[in-house]
C-alpha positions as CSV (number, residue, x, y, z in Angstrom):
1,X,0.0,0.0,0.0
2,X,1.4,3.3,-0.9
3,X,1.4,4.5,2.8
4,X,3.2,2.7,5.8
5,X,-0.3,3.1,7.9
6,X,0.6,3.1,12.0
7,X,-2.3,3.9,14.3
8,X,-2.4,7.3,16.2
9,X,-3.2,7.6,19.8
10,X,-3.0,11.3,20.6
11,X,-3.7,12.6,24.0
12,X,-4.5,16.5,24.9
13,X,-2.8,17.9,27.6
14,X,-5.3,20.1,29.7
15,X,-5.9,22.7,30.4
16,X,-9.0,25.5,31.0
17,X,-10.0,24.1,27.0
18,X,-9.6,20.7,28.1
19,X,-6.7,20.2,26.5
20,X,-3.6,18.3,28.0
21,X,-0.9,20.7,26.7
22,X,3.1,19.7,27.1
23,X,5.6,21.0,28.9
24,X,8.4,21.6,27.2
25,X,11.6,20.1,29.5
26,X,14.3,19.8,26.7
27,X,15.2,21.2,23.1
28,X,12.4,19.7,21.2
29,X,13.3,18.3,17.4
30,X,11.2,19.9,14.5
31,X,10.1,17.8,12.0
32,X,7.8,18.4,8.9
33,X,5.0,16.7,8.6
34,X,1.7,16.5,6.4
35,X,-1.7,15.8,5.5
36,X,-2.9,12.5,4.4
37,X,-4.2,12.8,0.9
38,X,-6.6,9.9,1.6
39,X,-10.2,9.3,3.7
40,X,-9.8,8.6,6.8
41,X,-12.5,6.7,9.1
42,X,-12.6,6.9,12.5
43,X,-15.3,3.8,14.2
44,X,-17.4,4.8,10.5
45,X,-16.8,8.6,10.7
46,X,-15.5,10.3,8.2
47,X,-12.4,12.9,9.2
48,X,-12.4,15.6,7.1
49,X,-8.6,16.8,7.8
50,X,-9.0,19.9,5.6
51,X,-10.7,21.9,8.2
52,X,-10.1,20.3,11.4
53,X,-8.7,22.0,14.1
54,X,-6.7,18.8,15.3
55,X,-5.7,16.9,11.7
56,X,-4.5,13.9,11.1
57,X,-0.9,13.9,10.2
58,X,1.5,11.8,8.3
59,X,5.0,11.7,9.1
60,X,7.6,8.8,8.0
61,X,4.8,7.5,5.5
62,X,3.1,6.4,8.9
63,X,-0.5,8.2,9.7
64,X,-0.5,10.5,13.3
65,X,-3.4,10.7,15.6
66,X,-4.5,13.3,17.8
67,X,-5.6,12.2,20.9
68,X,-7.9,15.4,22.3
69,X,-10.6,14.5,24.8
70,X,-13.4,13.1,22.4
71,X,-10.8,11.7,19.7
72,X,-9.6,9.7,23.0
73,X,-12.8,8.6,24.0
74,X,-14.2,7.9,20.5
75,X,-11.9,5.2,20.3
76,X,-11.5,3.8,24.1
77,X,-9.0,5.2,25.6
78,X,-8.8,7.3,28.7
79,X,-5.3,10.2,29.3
80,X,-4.1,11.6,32.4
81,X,-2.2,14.4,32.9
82,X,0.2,15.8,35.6
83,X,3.1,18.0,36.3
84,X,4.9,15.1,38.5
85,X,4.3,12.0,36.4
86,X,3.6,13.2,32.6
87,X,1.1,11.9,30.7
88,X,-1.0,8.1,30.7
89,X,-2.7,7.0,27.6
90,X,-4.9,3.9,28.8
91,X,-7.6,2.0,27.2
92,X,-10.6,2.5,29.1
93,X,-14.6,2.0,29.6
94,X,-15.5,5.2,27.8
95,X,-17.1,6.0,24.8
96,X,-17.7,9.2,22.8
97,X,-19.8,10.6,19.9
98,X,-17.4,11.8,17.0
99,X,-16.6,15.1,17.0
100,X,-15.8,17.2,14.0
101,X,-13.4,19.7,15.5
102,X,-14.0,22.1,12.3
103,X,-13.0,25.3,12.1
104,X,-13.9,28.0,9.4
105,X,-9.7,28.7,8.2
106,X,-8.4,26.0,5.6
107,X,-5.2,24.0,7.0
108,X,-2.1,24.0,4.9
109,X,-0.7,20.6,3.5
110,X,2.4,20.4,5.3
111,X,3.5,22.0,8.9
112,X,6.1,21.5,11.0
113,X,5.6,19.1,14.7
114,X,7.7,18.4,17.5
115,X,8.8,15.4,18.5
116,X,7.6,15.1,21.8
117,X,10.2,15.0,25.1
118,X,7.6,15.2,27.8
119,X,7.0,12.0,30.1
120,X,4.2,9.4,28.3
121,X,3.4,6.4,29.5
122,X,1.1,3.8,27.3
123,X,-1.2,1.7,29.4
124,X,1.4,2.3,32.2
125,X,4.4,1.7,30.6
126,X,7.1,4.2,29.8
127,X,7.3,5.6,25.7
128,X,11.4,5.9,25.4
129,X,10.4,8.0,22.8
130,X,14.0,8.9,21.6
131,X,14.3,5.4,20.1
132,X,11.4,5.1,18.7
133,X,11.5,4.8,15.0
134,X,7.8,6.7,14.7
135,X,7.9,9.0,17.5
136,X,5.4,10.8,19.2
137,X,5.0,14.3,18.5
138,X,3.4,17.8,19.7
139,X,1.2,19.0,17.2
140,X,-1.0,22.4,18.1
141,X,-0.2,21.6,21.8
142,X,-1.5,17.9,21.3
143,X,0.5,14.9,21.5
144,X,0.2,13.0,18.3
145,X,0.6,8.7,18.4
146,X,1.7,7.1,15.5
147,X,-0.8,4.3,14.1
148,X,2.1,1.3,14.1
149,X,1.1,-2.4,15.1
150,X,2.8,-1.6,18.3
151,X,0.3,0.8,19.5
152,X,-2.7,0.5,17.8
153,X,-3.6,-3.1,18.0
154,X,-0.9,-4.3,20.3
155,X,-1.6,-1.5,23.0
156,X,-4.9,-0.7,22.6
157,X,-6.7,-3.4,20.2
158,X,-7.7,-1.4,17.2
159,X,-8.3,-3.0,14.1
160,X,-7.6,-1.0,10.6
161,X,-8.0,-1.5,6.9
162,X,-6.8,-0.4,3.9
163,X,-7.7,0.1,0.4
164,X,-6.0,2.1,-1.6
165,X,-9.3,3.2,-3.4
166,X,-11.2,4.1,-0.1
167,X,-8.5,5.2,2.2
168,X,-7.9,3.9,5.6
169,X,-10.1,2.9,8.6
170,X,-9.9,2.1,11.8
171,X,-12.2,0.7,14.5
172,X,-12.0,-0.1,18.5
173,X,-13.8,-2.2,20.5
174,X,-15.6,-0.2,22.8
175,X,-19.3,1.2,23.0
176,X,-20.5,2.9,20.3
177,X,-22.5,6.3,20.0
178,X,-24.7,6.1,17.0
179,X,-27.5,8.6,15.6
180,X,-30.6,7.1,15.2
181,X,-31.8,9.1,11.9
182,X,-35.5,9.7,13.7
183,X,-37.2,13.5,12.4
184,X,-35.2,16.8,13.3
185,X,-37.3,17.6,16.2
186,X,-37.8,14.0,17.7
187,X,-35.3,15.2,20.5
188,X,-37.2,18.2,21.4
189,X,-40.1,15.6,23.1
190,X,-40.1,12.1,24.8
191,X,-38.6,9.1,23.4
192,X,-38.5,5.1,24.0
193,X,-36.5,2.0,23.0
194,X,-38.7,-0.9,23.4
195,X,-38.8,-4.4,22.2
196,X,-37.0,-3.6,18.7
197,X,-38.8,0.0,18.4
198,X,-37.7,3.6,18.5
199,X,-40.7,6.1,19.7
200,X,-41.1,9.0,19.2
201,X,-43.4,12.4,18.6
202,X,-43.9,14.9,15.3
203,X,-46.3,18.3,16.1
204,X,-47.7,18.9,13.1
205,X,-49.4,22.3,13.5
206,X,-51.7,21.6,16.6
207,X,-51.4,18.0,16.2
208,X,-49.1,15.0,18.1
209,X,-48.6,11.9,16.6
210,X,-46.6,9.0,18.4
211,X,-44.9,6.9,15.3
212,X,-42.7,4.1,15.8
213,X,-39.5,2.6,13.2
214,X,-38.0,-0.7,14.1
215,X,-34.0,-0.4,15.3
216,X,-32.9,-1.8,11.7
217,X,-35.1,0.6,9.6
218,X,-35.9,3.7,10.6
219,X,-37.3,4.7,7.6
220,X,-40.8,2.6,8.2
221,X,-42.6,4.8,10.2
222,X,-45.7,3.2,11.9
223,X,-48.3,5.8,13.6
224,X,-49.2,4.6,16.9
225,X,-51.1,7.2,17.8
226,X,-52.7,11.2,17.3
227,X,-54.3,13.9,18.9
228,X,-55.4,17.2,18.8
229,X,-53.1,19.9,21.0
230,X,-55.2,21.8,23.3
231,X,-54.3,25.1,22.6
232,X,-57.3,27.2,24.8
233,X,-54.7,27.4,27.9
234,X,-50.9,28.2,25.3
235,X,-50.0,25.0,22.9
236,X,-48.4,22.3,25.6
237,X,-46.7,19.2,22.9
238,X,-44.8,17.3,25.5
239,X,-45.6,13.8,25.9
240,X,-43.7,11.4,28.2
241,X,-42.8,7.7,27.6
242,X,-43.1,5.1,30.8
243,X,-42.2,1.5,30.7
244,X,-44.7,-0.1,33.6
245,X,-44.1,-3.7,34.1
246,X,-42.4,-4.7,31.1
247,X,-45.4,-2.1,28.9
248,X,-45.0,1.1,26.9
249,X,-47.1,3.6,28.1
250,X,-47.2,7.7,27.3
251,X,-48.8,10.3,28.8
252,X,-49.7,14.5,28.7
253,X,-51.9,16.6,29.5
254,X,-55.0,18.1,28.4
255,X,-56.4,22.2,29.5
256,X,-55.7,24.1,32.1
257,X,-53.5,23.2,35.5
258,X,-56.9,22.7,37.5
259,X,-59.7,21.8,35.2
260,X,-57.2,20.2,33.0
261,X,-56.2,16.5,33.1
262,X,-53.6,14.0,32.1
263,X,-54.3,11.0,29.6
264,X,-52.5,7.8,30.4
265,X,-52.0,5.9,27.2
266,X,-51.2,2.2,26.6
267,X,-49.1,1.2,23.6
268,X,-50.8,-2.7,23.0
269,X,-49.1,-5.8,21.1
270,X,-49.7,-4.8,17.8
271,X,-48.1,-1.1,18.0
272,X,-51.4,0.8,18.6
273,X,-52.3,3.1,21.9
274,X,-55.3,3.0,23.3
275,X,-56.3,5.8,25.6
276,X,-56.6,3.8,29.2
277,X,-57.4,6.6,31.9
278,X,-57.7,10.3,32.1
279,X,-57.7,12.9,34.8
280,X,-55.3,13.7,38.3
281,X,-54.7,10.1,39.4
282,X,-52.2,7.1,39.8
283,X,-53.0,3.2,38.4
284,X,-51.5,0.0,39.4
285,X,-52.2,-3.2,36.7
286,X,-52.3,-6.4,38.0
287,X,-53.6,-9.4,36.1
288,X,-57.2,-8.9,37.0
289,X,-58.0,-5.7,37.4
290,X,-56.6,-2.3,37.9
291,X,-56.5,-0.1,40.9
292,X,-57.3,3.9,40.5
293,X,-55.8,6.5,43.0
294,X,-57.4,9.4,42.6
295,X,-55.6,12.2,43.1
296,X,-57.8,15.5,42.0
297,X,-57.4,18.3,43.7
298,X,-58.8,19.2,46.5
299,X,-57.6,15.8,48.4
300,X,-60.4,13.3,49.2
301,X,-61.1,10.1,51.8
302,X,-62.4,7.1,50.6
303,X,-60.5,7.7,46.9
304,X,-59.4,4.0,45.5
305,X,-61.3,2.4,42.6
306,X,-60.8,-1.4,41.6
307,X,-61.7,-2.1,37.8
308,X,-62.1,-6.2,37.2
309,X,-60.1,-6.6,34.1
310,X,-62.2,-6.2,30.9
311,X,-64.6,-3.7,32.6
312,X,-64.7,0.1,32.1
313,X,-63.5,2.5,34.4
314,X,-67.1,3.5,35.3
315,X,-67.7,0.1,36.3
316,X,-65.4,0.6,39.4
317,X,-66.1,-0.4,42.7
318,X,-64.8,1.2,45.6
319,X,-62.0,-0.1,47.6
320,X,-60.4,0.0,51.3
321,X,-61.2,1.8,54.4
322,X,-63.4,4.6,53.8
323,X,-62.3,6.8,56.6
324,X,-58.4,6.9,54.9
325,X,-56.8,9.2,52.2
326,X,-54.9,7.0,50.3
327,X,-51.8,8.0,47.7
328,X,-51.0,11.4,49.0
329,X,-47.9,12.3,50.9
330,X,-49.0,14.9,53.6
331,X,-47.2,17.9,55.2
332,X,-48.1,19.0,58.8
333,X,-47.3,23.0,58.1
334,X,-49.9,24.1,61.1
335,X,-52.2,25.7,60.8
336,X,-52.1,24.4,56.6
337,X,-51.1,21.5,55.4
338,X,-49.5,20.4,52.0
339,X,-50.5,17.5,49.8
340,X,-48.0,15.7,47.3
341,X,-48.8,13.0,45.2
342,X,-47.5,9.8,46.2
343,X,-46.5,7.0,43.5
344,X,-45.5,4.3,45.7
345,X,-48.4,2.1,45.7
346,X,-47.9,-1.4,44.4
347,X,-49.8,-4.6,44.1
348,X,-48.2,-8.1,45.1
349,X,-51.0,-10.7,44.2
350,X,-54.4,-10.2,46.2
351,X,-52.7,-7.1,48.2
352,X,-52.2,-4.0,47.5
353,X,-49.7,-1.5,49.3
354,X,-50.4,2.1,49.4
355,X,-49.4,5.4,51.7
356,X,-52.3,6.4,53.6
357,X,-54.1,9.0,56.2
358,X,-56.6,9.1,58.6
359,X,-59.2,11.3,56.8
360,X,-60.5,14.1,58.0
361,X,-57.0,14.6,58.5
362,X,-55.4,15.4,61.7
363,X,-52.5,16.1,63.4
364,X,-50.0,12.7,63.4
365,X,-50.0,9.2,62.5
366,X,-50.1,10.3,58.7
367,X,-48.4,8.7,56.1
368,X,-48.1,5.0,56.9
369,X,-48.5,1.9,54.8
370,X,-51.3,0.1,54.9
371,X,-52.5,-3.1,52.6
372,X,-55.7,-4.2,51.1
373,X,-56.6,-7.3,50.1
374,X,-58.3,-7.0,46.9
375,X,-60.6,-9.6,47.2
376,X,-62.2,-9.3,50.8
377,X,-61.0,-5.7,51.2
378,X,-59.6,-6.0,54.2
379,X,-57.7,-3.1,55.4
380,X,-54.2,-4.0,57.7
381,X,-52.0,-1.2,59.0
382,X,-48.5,-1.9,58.2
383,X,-46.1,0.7,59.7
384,X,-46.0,2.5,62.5
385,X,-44.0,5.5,61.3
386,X,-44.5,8.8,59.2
387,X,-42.8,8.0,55.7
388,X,-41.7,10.2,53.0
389,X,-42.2,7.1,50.7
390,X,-41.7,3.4,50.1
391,X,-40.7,0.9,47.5
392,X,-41.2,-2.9,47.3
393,X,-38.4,-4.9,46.4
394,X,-38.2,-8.4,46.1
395,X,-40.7,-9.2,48.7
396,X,-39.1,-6.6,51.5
397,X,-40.3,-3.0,52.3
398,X,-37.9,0.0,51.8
399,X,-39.0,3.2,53.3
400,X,-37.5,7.0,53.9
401,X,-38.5,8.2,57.4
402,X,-40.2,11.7,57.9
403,X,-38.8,12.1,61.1
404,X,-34.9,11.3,60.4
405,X,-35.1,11.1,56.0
406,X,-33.0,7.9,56.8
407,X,-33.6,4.7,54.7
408,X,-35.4,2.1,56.0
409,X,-36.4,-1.8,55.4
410,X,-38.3,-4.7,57.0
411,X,-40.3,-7.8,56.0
412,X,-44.0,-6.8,54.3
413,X,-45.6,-7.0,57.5
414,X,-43.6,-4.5,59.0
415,X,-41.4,-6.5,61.7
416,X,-37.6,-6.7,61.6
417,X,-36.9,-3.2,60.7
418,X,-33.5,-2.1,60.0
419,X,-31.8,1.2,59.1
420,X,-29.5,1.3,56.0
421,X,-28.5,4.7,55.4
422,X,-25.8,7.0,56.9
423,X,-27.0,9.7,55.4
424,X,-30.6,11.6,54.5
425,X,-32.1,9.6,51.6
426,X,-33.6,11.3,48.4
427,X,-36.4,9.9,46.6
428,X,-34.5,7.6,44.4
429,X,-33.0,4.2,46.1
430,X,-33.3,0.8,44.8
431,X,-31.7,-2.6,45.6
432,X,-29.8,-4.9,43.5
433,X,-28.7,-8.4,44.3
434,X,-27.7,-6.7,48.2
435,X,-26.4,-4.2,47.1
436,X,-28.6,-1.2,48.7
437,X,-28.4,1.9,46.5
438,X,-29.6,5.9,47.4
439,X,-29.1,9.1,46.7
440,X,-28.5,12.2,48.9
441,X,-29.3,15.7,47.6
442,X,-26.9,18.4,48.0
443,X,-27.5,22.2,48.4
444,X,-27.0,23.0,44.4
445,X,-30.5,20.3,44.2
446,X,-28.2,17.8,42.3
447,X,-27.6,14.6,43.9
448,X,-24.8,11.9,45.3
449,X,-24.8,8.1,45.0
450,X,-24.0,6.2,47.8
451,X,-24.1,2.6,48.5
452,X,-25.4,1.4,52.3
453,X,-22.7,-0.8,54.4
454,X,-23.7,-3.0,57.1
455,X,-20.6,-3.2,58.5
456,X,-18.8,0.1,57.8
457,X,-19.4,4.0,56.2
458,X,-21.2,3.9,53.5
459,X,-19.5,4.7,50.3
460,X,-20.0,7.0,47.6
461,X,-20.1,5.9,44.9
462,X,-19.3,8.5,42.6
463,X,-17.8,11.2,42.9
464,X,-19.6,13.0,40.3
465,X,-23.4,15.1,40.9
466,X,-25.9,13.2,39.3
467,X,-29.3,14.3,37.8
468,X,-30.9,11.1,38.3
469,X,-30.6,7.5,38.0
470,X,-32.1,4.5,36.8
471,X,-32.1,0.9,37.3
472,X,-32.3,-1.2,34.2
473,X,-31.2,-5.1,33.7
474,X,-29.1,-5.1,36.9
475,X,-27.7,-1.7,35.7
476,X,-27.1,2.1,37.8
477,X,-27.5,4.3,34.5
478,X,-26.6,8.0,35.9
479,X,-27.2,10.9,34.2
480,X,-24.6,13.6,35.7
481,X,-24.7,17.2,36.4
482,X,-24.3,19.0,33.6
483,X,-21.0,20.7,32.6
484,X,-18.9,17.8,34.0
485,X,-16.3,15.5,32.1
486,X,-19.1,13.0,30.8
487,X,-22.4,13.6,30.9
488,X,-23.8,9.6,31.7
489,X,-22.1,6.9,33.4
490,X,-23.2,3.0,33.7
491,X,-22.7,1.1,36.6
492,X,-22.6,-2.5,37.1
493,X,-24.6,-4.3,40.4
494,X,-21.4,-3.7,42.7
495,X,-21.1,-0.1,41.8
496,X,-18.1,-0.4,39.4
497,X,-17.8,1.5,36.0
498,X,-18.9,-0.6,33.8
499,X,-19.6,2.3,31.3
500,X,-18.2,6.9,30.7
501,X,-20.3,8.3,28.6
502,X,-18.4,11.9,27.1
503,X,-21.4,13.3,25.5
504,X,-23.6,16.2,27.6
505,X,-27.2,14.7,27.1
506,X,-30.3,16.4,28.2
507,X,-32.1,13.5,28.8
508,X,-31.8,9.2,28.9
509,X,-33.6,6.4,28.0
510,X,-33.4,2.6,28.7
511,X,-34.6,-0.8,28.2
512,X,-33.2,-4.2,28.5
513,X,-28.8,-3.4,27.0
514,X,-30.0,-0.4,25.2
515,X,-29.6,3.2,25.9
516,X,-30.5,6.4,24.1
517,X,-29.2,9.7,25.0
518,X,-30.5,12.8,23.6
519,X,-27.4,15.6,22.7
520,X,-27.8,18.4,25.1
521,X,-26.3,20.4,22.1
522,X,-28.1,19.9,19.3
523,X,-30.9,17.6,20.3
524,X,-30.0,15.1,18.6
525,X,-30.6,10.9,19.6
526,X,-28.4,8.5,19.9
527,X,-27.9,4.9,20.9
528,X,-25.2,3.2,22.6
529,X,-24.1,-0.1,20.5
């Protein structure tokens, strides 16, 4: 082949810009180097070196690579940079959209690079780079790796081809960012991966309509559902996606904050919706019947509904002790009080678990558990303690504590009680395989994940603010604060990295081993492969 092709691993040294920028400890060697005159394909992206801030070099027939902080992560590999110990060019569980680096000036064909005297190591060993026969080199205050066998597949496991009529490409073997080729403004509303299917939402004019595409065509669009936007109280479009016991559901809203409602929509078998419920309320399926909180405003006793399965919601029959407010979290504020809808409830079987009230309310004993039997409707108290919430997790109770915000569990009848957290739980913990999970808000509203221990401090868990997190097939998918190094990270059941995300993303979705993050740039979605 007419060029001697060699892998480039370049790593920035940073700075403010994120760049890792060398110190320069010696007389550094100029050498002159130039632009391949070939296409270059990064993991299927096309580099186009004639505009690009950090090009592609070739030096010594041998193609240069500029490691910068998405090139890097494109391609698997993680740098560190400091003034004691140099630079550290590992492979590493990240991944990374591509990114263009373009700029708006034309870059000449040849330049002049350094070859690089500044401490690197390679997956922790040291780069004698004075007898190397392709060198590393400083390129625009980047260091530049050449793409030999040594590095590229030997170091970090790269595969490339050539072809001397379509240039060179090369490919790693880490996660993938993909776009999903859904319409322009699919980002700017809910979305969904489920069962083989993208979902998504087009507003045309004062219309929705919920389409679906399979993964592996994205062109076949099916509709799944329309309506007409209310636009009496200002045009509202958004819709939100919900996976409920292994089922697609979507929901919005309809008129005004008060006399308004939300729809709760059910995405059947055949990739039609079907407009299940409507107005201020929760629902819990079960596999014969359904249970309705209602949760209109002002805040009423005796407000559970059971449907039998097949029947219509008007056909409901009302359900547990009449003298209890069921579904609402309550607030004490004296002389007012405040109401928040609770979303805790779940049905195991016959029973059903919900947060509950005396009602008229009064002052203490609010916001216990309590459990109906669906059948003979009998009504059992289950806690003996004000809660915040609760979650039902492989037959145990988990609970946050009013009076102390610490996490909580016992059996389902509410003996054998233990506290698991150090520290004042936020809304979101979960437990997986023993491992107890939960977050703790901090003072900017962003939150911390921590991990209980039994027998020591709990740990966090990451040192980076999170947004929120979700627990999907035995995995912690965090969406961080943004403006951080990577906007999502994956954990595995232990709390170990199974996954860096480099992207900022506004929002993420899961199901089953697939993710899709929407761009917090330019609203784009993608899908992690």
């Amino acid at each position: 082949m007419g060029y001697k092709i060699v892998l480039l691993v370049a790593l920035f040294m940073i700075s403010l810009s994120s760049i890792y920028f060398e110190e320069s400890v010696a007389a550094e060697q100029s050498v002159r180097v130039t632009l391949p005159n070939f296409e270059v394909k990064l993991n299927g992206n096309r580099v186009e070196n004639e505009y690009r801030e950090y090009p592609l070099l070739l030096y010594k027939d041998t193609t240069y690579f500029p490691i910068t902080w998405y090139d890097s992560r494109l391609l698997g590999l993680e740098a560190e940079w400091n003034p004691k110990d140099g630079l550290n060019i590992a492979k590493g569980k990240v991944a990374s959209s591509f990114m263009p680096y373009q700029t708006n000036q034309k870059n000449s064909n040849s330049y002049k690079a350094k070859v690089s005297t500044a401490e690197i190591k390679v997956n922790g060993k040291l780069v004698d780079n004075s007898h190397e026969e392709y060198p590393l080199l400083s390129f625009n205050q980047v260091t530049y790796f050449p793409l030999t066998w040594k590095f590229a597949h030997d170091e970090f496991g790269w595969e490339y081809e050539w072809d001397p009529s379509k240039g060179l490409a090369i490919t790693s073997d880490n996660p993938q960012l993909k776009t999903v080729n859904l319409t322009s403004d699919a980002g700017e509303n809910g979305v969904a991966v489920f069962k083989n299917y993208y979902y998504f939402t087009e507003t045309i004019e004062h219309t929705n309509q919920v389409y679906r595409v399979p993964e592996n065509n994205t062109s076949n669009k099916e509709l799944v559902y329309a309506y007409d936007l209310d636009t009496s109280h200002g045009i509202n479009k958004s819709l939100k996606f919900e996976i409920r016991d292994d089922e697609l559901w979507f929901s919005y809203h309809v008129g005004g904050a008060t006399m308004g409602s939300d729809v709760y929509c059910k995405v059947n078998d055949d990739g039609k919706a079907e407009n299940k419920y409507r107005g201020y309320l929760d629902f819990k399926d079960s596999s014969y019947g359904s249970l309705i909180i209602n949760q209109s405003v002002p805040p009423g006793g005796n407000n559970l509904s059971w449907i039998p399965k097949g029947e219509e919601p008007a056909h409901g029959k009302k359900v547990g002790d009449p003298n209890l407010i069921y579904g609402w979290h309550i607030v004490d504020n004296r002389p007012g009080r405040g109401f928040g809808g609770d979303r805790s409830t779940t049905i195991i079987g016959d029973d059903a678990y919900l947060l509950g009230s005396p009602y008229p309310v009064e002052t203490g004993d609010l916001n216990n558990v309590y459990k109906i039997n669906l059948k003979t409707n009998e009504t059992e108290k289950i806690t003996h303690s004000e809660l915040a919430n609760f979650k039902i997790i492989d037959n145990k109770l988990y609970y946050v504590k009013d009076a102390d915000h610490l996490l909580y569990s016992s059996d389902l009848d509410g003996t054998n009680e233990h506290k698991l957290s150090d520290n004042k739980a936020a809304s979101w913990y979960s437990e997986i395989d023993g491992h107890v999970y939960y977050t703790v808000a901090d003072i900017k509203g962003q939150f911390n994940l921590y991990k209980a221990e039994p027998s020591k401090e709990d740990t966090l868990v990451l040192i980076d603010p999170l947004e929120s997190v979700q627990l999907v097939n035995d995995k912690l998918i965090c969406k961080l604060a943004a403006g951080g190094d990577y906007g999502v990270k994956v954990l595995d059941k232990s709390g170990k990295l199974n996954l860096a995300i480099a992207d900022q993303v506004s929002n993420v979705y899961a199901y089953n081993d697939a993710i899709l993050i929407i761009s917090a740039e330019d609203k784009s979605i993608k899908v992690v492969k």
